[in-house]
KOLLUM-849797 format. One line per 5 residues: number of its first residue (from 0); their letters; for each residue x, y, z of N, C-alpha, C, O. Coordinates in steps of 0.001 Angstrom, whole numbers, plus 524288, in hexadecimal, padded with zeros to 5 digits. Atoms other than C-alpha are relative to their C-alpha. Layout:
KOLLUM-849797
NUM) a) X Y Z X Y Z X Y Z X Y Z ~ ... .
//
This chain:
KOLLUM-849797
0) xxxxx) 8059B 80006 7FF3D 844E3 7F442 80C4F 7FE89 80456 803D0 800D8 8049F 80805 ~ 80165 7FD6A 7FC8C 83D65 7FF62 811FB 7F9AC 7FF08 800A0 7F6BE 7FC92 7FDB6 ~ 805BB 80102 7FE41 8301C 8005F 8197C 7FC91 80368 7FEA2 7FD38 807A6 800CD ~ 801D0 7FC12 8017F 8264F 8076A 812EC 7F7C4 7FE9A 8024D 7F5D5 7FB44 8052C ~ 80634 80198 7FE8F 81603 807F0 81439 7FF69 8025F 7FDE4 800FB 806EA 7FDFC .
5) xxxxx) 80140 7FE28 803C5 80F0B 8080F 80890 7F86E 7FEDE 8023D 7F5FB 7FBDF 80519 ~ 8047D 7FFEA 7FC87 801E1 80BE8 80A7F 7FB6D 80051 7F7A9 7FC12 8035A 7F3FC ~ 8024C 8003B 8041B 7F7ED 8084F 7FE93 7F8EC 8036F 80022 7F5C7 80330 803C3 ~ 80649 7FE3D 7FE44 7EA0F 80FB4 7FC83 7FDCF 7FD61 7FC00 8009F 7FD32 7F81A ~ 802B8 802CA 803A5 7DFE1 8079A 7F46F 7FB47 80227 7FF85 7F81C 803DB 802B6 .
10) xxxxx) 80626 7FE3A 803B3 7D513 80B3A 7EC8B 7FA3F 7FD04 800A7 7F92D 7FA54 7FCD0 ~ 80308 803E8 7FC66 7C8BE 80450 7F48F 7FD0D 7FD7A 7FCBC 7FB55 7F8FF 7FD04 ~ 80408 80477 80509 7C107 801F7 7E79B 80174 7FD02 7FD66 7FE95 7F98A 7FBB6 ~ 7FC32 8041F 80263 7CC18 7FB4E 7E142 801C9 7FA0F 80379 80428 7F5FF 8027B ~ 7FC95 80684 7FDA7 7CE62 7F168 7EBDB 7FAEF 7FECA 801BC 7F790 801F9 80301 .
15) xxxxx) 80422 80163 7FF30 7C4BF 7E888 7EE61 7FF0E 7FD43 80633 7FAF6 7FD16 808B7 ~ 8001B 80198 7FC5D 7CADA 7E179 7FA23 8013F 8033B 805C1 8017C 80106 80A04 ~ 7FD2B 8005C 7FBFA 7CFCA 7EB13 802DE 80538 80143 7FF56 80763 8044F 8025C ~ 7F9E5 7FF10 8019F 7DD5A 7EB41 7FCF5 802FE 7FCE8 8011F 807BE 7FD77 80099 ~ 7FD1C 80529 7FF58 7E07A 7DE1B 800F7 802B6 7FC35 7FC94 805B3 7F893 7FD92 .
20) xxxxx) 7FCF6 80306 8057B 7E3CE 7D9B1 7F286 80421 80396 7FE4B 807A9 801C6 7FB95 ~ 7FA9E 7FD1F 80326 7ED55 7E5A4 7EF0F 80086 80071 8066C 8008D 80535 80713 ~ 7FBC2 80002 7FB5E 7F263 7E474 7FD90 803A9 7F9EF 7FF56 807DD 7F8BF 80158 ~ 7FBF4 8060E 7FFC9 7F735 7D5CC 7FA20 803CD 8019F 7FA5A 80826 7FF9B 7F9F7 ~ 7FCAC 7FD63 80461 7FD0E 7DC79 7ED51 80425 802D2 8011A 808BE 8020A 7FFED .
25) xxxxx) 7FB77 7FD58 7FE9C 802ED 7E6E1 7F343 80461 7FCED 802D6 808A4 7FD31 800A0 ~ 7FD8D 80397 7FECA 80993 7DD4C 7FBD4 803F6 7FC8C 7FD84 80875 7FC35 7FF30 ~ 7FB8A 80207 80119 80FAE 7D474 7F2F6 802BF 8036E 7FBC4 806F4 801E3 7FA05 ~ 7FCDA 7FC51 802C8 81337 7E097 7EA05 80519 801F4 802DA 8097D 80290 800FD ~ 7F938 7FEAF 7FC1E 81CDF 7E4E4 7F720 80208 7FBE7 7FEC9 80511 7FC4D 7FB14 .
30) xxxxx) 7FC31 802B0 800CA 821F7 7D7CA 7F7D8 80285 7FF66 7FC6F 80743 7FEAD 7FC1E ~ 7FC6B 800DC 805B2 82520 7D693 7EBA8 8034E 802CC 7FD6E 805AB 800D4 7F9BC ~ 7FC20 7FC84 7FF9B 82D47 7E30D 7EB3E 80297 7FF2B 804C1 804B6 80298 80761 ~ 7FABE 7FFCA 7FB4A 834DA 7DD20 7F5DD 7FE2A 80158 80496 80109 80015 8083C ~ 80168 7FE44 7F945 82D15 7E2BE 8027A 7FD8F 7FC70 801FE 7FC90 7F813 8003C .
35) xxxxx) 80239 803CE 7FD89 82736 7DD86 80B5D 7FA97 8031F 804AA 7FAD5 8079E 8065B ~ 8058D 7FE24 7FDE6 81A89 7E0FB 81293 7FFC2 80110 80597 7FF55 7FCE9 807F9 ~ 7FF46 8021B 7FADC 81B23 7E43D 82090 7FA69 801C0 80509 7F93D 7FFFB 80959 ~ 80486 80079 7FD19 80EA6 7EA1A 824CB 7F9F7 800C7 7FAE7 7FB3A 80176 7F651 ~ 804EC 7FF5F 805A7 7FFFB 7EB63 81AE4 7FC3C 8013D 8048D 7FC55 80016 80938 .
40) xxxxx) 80491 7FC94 7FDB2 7F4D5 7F25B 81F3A 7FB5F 8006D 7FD0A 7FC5B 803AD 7F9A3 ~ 803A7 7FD7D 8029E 7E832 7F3CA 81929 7FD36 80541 8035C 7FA8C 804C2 80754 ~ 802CC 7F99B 7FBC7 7E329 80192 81FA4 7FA54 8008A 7FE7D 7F739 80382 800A6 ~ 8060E 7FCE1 801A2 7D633 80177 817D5 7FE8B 80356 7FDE4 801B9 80620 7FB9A ~ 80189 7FC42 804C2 7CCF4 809E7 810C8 80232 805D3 804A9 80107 80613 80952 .
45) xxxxx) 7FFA5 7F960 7FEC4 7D16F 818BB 814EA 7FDE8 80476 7FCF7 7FD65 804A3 7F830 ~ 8029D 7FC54 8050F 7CB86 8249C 8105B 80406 805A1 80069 80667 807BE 80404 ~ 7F9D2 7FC65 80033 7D4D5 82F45 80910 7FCFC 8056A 8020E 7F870 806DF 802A0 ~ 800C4 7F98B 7FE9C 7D5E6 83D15 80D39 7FED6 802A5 7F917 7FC8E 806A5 7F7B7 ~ 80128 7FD6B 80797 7D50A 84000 7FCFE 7FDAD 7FBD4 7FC65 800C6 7F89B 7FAA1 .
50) xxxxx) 801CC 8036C 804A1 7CEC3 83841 7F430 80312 7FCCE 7FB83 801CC 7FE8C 7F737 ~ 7FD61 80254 803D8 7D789 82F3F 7EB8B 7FCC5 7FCC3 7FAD8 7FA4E 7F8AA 7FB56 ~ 802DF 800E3 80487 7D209 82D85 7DDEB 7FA37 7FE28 8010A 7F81B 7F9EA 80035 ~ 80532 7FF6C 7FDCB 7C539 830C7 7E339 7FDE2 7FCA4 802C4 7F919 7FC6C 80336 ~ 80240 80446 7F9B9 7C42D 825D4 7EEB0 80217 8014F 803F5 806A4 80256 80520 .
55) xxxxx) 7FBE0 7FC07 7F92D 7C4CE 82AFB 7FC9F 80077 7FC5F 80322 7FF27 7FD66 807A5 ~ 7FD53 80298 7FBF4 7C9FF 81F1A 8029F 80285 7FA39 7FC35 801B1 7F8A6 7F7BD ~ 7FCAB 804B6 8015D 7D320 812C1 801D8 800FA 7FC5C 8017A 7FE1A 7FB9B 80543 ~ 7FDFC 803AC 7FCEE 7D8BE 8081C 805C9 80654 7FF73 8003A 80933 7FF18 7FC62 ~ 7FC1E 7FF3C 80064 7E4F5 80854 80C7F 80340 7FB32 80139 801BE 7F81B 80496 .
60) xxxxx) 7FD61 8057A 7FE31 7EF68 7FD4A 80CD1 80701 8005C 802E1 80ACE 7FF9C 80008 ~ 7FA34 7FDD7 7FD24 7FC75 80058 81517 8057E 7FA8C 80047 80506 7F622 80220 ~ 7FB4F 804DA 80127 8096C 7F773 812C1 805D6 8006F 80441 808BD 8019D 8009B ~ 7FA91 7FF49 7FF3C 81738 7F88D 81B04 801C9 7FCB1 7FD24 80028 7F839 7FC6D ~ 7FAF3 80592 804EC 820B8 7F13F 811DB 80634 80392 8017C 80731 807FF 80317 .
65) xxxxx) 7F90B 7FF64 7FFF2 8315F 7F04A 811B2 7FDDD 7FED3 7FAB0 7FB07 7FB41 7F928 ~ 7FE32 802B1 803E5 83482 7F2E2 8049A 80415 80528 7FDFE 8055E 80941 80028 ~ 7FC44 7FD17 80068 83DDC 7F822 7FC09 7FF36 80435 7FE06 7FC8B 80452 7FA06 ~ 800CA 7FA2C 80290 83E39 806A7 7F987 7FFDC 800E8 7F985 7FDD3 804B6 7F765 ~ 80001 7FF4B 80495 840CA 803C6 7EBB2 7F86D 7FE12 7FCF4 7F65F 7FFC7 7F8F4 .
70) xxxxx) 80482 803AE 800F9 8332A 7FB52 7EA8B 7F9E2 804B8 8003E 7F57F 80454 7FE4E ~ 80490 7FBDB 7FCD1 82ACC 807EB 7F0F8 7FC38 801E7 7FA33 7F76B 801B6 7FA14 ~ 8017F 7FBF5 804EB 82770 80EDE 7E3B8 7FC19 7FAC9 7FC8D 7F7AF 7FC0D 7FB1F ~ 80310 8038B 801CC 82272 8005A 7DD53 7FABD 8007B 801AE 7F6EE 801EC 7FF1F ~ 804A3 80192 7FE27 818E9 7FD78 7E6D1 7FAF8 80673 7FF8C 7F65F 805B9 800C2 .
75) xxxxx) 8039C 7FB0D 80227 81166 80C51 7E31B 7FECD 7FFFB 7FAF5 7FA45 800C9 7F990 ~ 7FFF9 801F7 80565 8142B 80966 7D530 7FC96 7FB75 7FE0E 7FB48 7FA10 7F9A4 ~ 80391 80641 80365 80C26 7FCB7 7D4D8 7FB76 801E7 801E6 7F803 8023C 7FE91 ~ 804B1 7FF87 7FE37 801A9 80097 7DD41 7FB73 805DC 7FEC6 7F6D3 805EE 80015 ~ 7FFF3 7FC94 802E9 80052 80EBC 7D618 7FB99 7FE9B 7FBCC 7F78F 80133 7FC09 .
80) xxxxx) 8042C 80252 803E6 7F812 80802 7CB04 7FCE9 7FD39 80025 7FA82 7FB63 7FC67 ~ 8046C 80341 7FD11 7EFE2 800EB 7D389 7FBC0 80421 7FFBF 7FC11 80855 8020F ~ 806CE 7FC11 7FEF1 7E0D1 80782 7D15E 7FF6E 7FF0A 806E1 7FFA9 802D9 809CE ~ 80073 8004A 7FADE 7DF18 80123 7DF55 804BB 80344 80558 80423 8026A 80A0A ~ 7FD17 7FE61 7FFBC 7EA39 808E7 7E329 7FFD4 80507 800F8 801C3 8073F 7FD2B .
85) xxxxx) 7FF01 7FCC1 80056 7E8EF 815FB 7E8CF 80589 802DE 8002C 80748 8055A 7FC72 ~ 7FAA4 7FDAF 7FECC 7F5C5 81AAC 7EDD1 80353 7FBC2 80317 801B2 7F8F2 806A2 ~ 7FAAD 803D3 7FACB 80169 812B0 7F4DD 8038D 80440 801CB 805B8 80710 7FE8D ~ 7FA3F 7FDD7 7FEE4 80B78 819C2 7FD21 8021E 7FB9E 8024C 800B3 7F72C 80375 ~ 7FCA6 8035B 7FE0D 81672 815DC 801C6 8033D 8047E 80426 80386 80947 803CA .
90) xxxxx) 7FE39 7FA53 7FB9F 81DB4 81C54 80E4D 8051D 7FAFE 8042B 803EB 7F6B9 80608 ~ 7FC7F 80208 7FDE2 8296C 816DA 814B6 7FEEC 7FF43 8069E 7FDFB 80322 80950 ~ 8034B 801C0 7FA69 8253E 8103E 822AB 803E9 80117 8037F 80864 7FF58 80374 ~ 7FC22 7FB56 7FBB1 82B1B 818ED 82D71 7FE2A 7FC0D 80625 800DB 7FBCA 80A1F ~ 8028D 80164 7FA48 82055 81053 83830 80388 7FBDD 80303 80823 7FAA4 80261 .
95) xxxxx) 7FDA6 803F7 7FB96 822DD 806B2 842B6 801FC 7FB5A 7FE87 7FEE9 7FABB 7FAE2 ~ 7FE4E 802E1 8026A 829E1 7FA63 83EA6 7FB15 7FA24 7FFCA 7F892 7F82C 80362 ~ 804E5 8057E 80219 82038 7EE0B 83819 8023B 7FC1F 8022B 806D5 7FB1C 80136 ~ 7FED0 80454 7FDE9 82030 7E277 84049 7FE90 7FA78 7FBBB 7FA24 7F981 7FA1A ~ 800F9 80250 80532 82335 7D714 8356E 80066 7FB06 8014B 7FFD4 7F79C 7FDF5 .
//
């Protein structure tokens, strides 16, 4: 298991709550590849430096999770064909250690 932080951007007209219904999704989508959740963040609407399919802002949702390096490529793959779905990265978590 490694520590990564996946950081989600959402499409503000597509979600109606906030991102509180595809944040309980995303959630049991980690567990269910085996990780486990160790910090969640909602960051809020932000506005982009470029325009992404012509809306200049988002909503951002930030994750630390343990999981397995093999699992990394799924969780982009499912959320990829989400309309509510602008971009996900993913970036291997270098920060201070999550108190659990």
């Amino acid at each position: 298991m490694k520590t990564y932080e996946v950081v989600f951007i959402l499409n503000e007209r597509q979600v109606d709550d906030g991102g509180e219904s595809l944040t309980k999704d995303i959630v049991e989508h980690l567990t269910g590849l085996g990780g486990r959740v160790l910090k969640q963040t909602n960051m809020g609407r932000r506005h982009f430096a470029r325009p992404i399919k012509k809306q200049k802002s988002g909503i951002y949702l930030d994750f630390i999770v343990e999981l397995a390096p093999d699992k990394v490529k799924q969780v982009s793959q499912r959320y990829s064909l989400n309309p509510a779905v602008f971009r996900v990265g993913t970036l291997s978590y270098e920060g201070p250690p999550i108190e659990q």
